[in-house]
N, C-alpha and C positions, 0 to 999 in steps of 0.2 A: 504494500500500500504506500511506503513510503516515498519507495524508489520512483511509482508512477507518477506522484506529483509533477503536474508541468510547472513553468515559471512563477505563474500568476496566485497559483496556489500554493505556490512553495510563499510567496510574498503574502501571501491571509492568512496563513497557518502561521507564520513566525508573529504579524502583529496579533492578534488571538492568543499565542501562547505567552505575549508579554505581560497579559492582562490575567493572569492566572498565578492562584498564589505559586510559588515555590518551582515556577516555572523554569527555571535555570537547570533544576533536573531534569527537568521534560526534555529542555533542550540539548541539554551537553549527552542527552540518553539518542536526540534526533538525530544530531548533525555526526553522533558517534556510527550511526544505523546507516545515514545516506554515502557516506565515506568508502562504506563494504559493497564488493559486487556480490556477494552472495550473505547471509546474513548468518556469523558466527557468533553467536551467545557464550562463548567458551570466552572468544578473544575481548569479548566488551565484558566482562569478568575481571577480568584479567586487568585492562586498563583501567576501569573503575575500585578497583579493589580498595583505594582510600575512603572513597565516598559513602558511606552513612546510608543513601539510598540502595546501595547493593547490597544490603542486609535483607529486602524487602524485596527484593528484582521486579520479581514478579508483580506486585501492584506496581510498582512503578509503569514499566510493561503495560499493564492494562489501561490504567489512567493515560498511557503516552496517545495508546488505542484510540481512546473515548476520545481524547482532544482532538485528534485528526481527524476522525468521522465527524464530530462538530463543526470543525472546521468547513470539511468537505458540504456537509447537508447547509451550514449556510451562506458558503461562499456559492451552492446553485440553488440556494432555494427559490429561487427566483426564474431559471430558465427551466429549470423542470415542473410540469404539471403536477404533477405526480406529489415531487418532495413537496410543492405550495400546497397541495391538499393536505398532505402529511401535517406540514406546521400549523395549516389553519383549523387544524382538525385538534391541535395539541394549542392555540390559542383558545377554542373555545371550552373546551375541559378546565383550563384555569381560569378565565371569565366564569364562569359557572359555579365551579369550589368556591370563589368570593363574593358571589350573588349578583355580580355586575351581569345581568341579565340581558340587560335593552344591548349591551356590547357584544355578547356571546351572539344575541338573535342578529346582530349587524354582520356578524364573522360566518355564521351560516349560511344566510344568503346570499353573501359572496364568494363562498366555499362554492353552494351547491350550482350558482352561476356557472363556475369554473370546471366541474362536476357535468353538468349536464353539455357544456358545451364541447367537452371532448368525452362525452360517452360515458364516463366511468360509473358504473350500475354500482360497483361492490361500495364506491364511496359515495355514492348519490343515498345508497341503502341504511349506509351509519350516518350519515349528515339529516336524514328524516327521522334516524332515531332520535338525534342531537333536538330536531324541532319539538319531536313532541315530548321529550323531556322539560323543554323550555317552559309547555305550553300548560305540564301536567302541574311545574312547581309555581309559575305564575296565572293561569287562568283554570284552574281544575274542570270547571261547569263547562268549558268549549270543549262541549262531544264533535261537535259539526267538524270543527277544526281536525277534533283529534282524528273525526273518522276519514278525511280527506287525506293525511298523511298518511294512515295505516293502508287505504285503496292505493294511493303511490309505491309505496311499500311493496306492495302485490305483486304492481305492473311490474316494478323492477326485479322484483323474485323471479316471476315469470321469463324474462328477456333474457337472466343469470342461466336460468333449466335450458332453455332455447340453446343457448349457446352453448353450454356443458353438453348436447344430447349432440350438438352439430360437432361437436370434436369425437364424441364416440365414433361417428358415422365416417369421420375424413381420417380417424386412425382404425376404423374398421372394424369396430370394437364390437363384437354382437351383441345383436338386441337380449337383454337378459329379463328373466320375472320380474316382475315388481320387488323389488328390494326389500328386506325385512325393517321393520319400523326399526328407526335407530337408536340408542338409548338415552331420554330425553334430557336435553341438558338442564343443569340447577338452575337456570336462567327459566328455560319452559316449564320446571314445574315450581317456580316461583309464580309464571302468570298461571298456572292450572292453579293452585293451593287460592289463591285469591278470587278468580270467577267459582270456585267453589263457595269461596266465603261468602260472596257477593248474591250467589241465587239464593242462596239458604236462607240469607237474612232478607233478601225478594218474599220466599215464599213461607215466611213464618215460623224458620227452626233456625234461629242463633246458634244455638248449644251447635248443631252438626256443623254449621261455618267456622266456629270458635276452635271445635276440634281440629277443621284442619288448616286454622293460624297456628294453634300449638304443636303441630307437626312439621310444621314448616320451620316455626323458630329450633326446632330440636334437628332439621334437618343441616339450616343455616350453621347451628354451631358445631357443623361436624367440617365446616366449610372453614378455618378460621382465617386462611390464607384469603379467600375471597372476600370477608368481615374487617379486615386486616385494611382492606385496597376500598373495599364498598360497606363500610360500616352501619349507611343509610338503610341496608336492605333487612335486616334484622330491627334495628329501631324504625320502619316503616311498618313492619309485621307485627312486629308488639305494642305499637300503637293501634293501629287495627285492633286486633283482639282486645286491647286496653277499653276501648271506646264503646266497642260491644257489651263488652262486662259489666261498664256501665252502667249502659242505656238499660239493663237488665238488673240491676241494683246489687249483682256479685262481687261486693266490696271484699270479699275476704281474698277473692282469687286475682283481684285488681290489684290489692294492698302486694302481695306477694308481687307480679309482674312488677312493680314500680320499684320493688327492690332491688330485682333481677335486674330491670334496667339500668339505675345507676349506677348498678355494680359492672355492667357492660360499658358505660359512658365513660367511668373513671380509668376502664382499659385501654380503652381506645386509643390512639393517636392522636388522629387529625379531627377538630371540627370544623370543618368549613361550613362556608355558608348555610348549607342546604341541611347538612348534622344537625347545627345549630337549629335550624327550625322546629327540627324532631324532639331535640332536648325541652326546646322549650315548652313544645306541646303534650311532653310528658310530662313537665312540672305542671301545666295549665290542669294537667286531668287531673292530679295527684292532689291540687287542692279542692276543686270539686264535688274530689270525693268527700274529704274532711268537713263541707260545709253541710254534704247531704246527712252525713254521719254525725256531726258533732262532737267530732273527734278531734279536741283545740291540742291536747296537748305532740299529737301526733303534727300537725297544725304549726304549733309554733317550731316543729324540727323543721318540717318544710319548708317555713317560710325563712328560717335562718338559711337553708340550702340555698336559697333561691337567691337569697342579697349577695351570700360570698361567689356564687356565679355568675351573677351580674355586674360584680365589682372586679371579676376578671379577667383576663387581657379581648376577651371578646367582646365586653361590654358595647363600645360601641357600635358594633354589629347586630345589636338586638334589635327588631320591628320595633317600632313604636306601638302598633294593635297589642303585642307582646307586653308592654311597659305596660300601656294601658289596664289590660286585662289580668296581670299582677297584682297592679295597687287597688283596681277593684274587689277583686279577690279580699288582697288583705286586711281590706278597709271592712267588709263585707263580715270576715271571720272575728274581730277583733267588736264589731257593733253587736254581733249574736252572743258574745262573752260579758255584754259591759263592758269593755275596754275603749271608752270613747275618747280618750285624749289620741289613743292610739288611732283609731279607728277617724278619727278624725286627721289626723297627721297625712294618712296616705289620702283622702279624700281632696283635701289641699294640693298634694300633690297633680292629682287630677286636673284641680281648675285652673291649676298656676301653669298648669302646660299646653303648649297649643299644638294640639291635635288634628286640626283643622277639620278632614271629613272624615278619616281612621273611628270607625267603630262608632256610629253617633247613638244605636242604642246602649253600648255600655258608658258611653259618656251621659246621656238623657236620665241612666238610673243613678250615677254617679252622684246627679244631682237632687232624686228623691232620697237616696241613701244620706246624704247632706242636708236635708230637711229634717230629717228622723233624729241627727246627731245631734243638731242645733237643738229641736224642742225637747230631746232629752235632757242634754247640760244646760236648757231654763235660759238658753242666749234668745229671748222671745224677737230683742230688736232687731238682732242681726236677721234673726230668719224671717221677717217681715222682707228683709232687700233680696234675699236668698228666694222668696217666693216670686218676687216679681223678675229675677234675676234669669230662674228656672223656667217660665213663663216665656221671656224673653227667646230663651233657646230651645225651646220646644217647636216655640211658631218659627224661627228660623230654617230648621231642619227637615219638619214635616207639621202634618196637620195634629193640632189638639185633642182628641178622644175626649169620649163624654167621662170615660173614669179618670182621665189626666185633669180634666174641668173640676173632677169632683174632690182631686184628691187637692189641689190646687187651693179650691175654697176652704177644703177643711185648716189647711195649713194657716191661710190667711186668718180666717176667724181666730183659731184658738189661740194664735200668738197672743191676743185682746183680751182675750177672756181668766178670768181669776181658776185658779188653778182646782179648786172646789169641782169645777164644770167641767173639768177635762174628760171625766170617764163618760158623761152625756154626751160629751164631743165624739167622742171614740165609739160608742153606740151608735149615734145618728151615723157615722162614717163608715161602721159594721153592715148598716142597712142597707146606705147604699151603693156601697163597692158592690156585695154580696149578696144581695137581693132587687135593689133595685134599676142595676148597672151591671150589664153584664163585661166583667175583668179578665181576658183571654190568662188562660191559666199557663202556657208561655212567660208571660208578663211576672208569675210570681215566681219561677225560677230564678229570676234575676237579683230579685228584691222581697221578700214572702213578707207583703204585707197583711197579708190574715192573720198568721200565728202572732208578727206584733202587736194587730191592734187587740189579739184574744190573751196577748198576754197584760195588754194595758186594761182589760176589764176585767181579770181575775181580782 
């Protein structure tokens, strides 16, 4: 390889290796290599025998490798189609690991430009995968989209067989049976395990879809080399399952999974971008559970987990919907305990940040959860501003509701009213959240305003 170097390369390869730490080895190991008309490792032994590198030869040796093939791929990455798909194929994977998304979909469709216009089926095939990974981590709900790329996908499969079947024929190769199914790769029965999951919880049996997410994560950890490089594909899978568990109120088998996972997360490696998502959406469940359970002291481990994550080197890389849906959270868990200095802290938080259009119904209860704090800790004035404040951005966002109207007025009167009258306040507001206003039970996930107003008439 060395010897082949023409001029021009021999001059890219030396500025290139100047730029490289400890590069003097590299060289005094090159211009030792180009000197020989046949390549004797005895005799480059021999004259290196002082140097500290020829304890090692061998890496050296290898790394001399790596540099020149660098060299070579991008001193032509630019005249070859081929290497340009190659790189832009290896730019969009790092755009992506760091969630620069809109960059990766820029490098795609200049890839698949490039791609389509000299033919290339095998890399037009992984550049569609490249899309609808795009499309899966930023726009989930675009089936249309999804299904447009996967029909492309087809055609190109198809035109791949075509060609394979017309080499059989021009080398002569006879026509043989239908080939025995082949053994399906961890990749195929990753999408089979999940169209599994996906009918069952279609047609009304979780438990049978659940079972085969947890066959699939028992599969994945048999895989650790592939966990190792795609760590996403096991925390995608037991998020799944996690979500299920859920929705089905299997706290106990949930509780366990969430152990399982952070004890996988702190293995791990790398979290990029896209990891990061995963993590955080196991902490979002992990507390969920705790508020459906009321389980604070479990509760305040979580929430400590959650700050010393947030405080670390990825911090900046968290969503804001993420932020958001934290301090909701914790505001949330901390109001259900009595803990309203607390529980007021992160609500603060909330209003002092601008969100702008991120999440407007956790921001809209952010702001009933802030009514509730105020008339607890007897701030009657401040929540007089706080009422018409939340009013304000209600009508901003979307339209008023007759129980948003109701809950609205209740606020405003009783700031007014002598504290004697509050349980009659709270009554008339029982009646008509709950009888005379019908309160989409949605709406008390967020905020359960029943259980408080039945706890303020006990």
């Amino acid at each position: 390889m060395i010897q082949s170097l023409n001029r021009t390369e021999l001059r890219y390869f030396k500025l290139l290796a100047k730029t490289v730490r400890k590069n003097s080895n590299y060289l005094k190991l090159f211009q030792e290599i180009r000197t020989q008309d046949h390549y004797d490792e005895t005799l480059i032994k021999v004259n290196f025998k002082k140097e500290r590198f020829i304890q090692h030869f061998h890496l050296t040796k290898r790394y001399l490798e790596q540099l020149v093939m660098k060299a070579l791929r991008n001193y032509h990455g630019q005249r070859s189609q081929s290497l340009r798909l190659s790189n832009q194929i290896q730019n969009i994977e790092l755009f992506y690991r760091r969630g620069l998304y809109a960059h990766a979909q820029l490098e795609v469709n200049r890839a698949l430009k490039l791609a389509r216009q000299y033919e290339s089926d095998s890399r037009i095939h992984d550049l569609l995968a490249w899309q609808r990974k795009l499309i899966q981590v930023e726009h989930p709900s675009d089936f249309e989209g999804l299904r447009d790329i996967v029909k492309e996908q087809r055609e190109v499969i198809s035109r791949l067989n075509q060609e394979n079947e017309l080499w059989h024929q021009l080398l002569g190769i006879a026509p043989e049976d239908p080939p025995e199914q082949p053994t399906p790769s961890l990749q195929l029965r990753i999408l089979k395990a999940n169209l599994l999951y996906l009918s069952r919880v279609r047609t009304g049996a979780p438990e049978s879809g659940e079972k085969a997410m947890v066959h699939l994560l028992t599969e994945l950890e048999h895989h650790p080399h592939r966990l190792q490089e795609e760590p996403g594909l096991w925390a995608a899978t037991a998020n799944n399952l996690l979500g299920s568990l859920i929705f089905r109120k299997n706290f106990a088998e949930a509780e366990m999974l969430i152990e399982k996972a952070h004890q996988f997360y702190q293995e791990i490696d790398r979290h990029d971008e896209p990891m990061l998502k995963l993590i955080l959406r196991t902490f979002n469940m992990e507390l969920e559970i705790y508020r459906d359970t009321q389980n604070f002291d479990q509760a305040d481990r979580a929430i400590a987990r959650i700050l010393k994550f947030l405080e670390g080197d990825q911090a900046a890389a968290v969503p804001v919907s993420y932020l958001l849906s934290f301090w909701f959270q914790f505001a949330s868990l901390y109001f259900m305990r009595s803990q309203l200095d607390q529980a007021l802290h992160w609500i603060n938080q909330i209003l002092n940040y601008n969100f702008g259009d991120t999440r407007i119904d956790l921001q809209k209860h952010s702001r009933w959860l802030n009514l509730m704090i105020h008339l607890e800790l007897k701030n009657y004035f401040v929540l007089r501003y706080y009422v018409d404040s939340t009013r304000r951005f209600i009508d901003k966002w979307e339209k008023i509701t007759p129980y948003e109207t109701t809950l609205l007025q209740f606020f405003s009167r009783i700031s007014h009213l002598p504290e004697g009258e509050f349980k009659t306040a709270f009554r008339h507001l029982q009646e008509s959240l709950f009888t005379n206003t019908e309160i989409p039970k949605m709406e008390l996930g967020y905020v359960n305003f029943q259980a408080w107003i039945n706890n303020k008439l006990q």
